[in-house]
C-alpha positions, 0 to 999 in steps of 0.5 A: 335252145333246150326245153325246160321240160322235156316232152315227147315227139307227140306233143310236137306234132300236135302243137304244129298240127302235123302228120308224125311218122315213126316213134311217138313216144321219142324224147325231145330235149331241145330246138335247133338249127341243122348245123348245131343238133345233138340227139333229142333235137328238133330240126327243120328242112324245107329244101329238096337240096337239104333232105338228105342233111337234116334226115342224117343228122343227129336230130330226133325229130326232122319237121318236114315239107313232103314224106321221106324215108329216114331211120325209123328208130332213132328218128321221127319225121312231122310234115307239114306244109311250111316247115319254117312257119312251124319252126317259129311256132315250136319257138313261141311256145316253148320261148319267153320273149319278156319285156323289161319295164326296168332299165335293169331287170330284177331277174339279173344277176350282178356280180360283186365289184362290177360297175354299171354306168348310167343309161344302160340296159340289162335285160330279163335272166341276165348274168354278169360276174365279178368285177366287169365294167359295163359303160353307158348306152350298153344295151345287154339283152334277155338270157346274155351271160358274162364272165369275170373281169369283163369290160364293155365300152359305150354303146355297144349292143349284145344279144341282138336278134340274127339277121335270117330271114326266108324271102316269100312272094309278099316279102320277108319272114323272119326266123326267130332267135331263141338262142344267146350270146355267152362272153368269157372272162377277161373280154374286152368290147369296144364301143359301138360293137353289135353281138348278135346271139345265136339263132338257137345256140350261143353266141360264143367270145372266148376268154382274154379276147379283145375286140376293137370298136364298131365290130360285128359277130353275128349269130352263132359265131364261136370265138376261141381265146385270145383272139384280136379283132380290129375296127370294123371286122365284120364276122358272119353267122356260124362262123368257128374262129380258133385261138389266138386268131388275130383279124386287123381292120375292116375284115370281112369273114364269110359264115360258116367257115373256119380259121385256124388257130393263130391265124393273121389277116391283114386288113381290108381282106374278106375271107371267103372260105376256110383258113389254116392256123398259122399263117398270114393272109391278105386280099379279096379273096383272102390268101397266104400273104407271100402267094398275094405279095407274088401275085401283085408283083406280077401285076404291077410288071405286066404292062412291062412285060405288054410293051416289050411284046407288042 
């Protein structure tokens, strides 16, 4: 998320009530996870296993649970006790969560030739460009941009909140989404698709990508162009898929990953780490399609090869 005003390192550590170490004066530009930063970030770590991480990353400023050495001249550190809970504060201060008393907000933006069906929602600071038809039961929430030429069928869900939650002893705490979700031009979205926007970034579907009903992407995911997803794929959190990707039925790709540009999955297979382009892939874990088909081979003659041991 970038600030609408930038503020000074300071002014964070005040409205968090923590203890600043190093440049008081840096400038801070934006909020963001560990994964996305760029210079003039905050960012956030409360893992012993993650110090080392966020302290190298690009962030200017590192909200952290104990004292820690760092680079003192690009960087400064605000502990705290619970650098989450502070984290979620910097959102609420800095974020608008606004309620729309309107089925269409007046602050949306509507291109010419688009059509909006009946029974949708379009929430506050909306863009939708030339030409898109929006179906009913959409629900299109605050910040969603879309681009030309844009069709998004029945019931469908875009800007829904990330699934990230800390477990504490009393139960779970939730991280609160800042970011939002763009879709490109010539997207297609079928019914029942849920889009979740980024935590603090976009959310990100590239152009002339067609995606089939009842798919997920979650918070973060970035879709390159020209990708085809089937019904029911489910794509986790973070996750990059490159250009012309095609994934068939019931895939299951785990976050943080990439694929590679012209991969194809076939269906009912989980990806479970990163794939090469260029190749086609199928099973649990996912692998290149001839390696599987050998191994299934193998498998259907094993009690052969059993019997003619014993």
């Amino acid at each position: 998320m970038r600030l609408e005003n930038f503020v000074k390192s300071q002014e964070i550590a005040d409205i968090i009530q923590g203890k600043l170490i190093g440049n008081e004066q840096l400038v801070i530009k934006g909020i963001n996870e560990i994964h996305k930063v760029v210079e003039g970030d905050i960012t956030f770590v409360d893992h012993p296993k993650y110090y080392d991480r966020a302290l190298n990353s690009a962030a200017s400023l590192i909200i952290i649970d104990q004292e820690a050495s760092f680079d003192t001249k690009t960087k400064c550190i605000v502990v705290v006790e619970d650098p989450f809970k502070a984290y979620n504060q910097l959102v609420k201060h800095y974020y608008q969560y606004l309620a729309s008393p309107k089925s269409i907000a007046d602050s949306a933006e509507i291109g010419a030739g688009t059509v909006i069906q009946p029974n949708i929602f379009i929430g506050e600071n909306v863009k939708i460009g030339k030409n898109c038809w929006i179906h009913s039961n959409v629900a299109i929430y605050n910040n969603t941009i879309i681009k030309d030429d844009v069709i998004i069928h029945s019931n469908t869900t875009i800007g829904s909140d990330a699934l990230y939650f800390k477990r504490r002893p009393e139960g779970y705490d939730k991280l609160l989404s800042c970011g939002n979700v763009i879709i490109k031009s010539n997207v297609e979205i079928g019914a029942g698709c849920t889009i979740d926007k980024g935590v603090s970034g976009d959310t990100i579907i590239g152009e002339g990508t067609k995606i089939d009903n009842q798919v997920h992407v979650a918070h973060g995911a970035v879709i390159g162009k020209n990708c085809l997803f089937a019904a029911q794929t489910t794509i986790a959190g973070k996750t990059i898929i490159e250009d012309n990707v095609t994934l068939w039925g019931q895939v299951g790709v785990n976050s943080n990953i990439i694929i590679g540009e012209g991969a194809v999955v076939m269906a009912q297979s989980g990806v479970t780490k990163s794939i090469e382009g260029g190749k086609t892939y199928f099973g649990m874990p996912a692998q290149e399609a001839r390696q599987q088909m050998r191994q299934q081979i193998m498998l259907r003659k094993l009690p052969e090869l059993i019997k003619k041991m014993s």
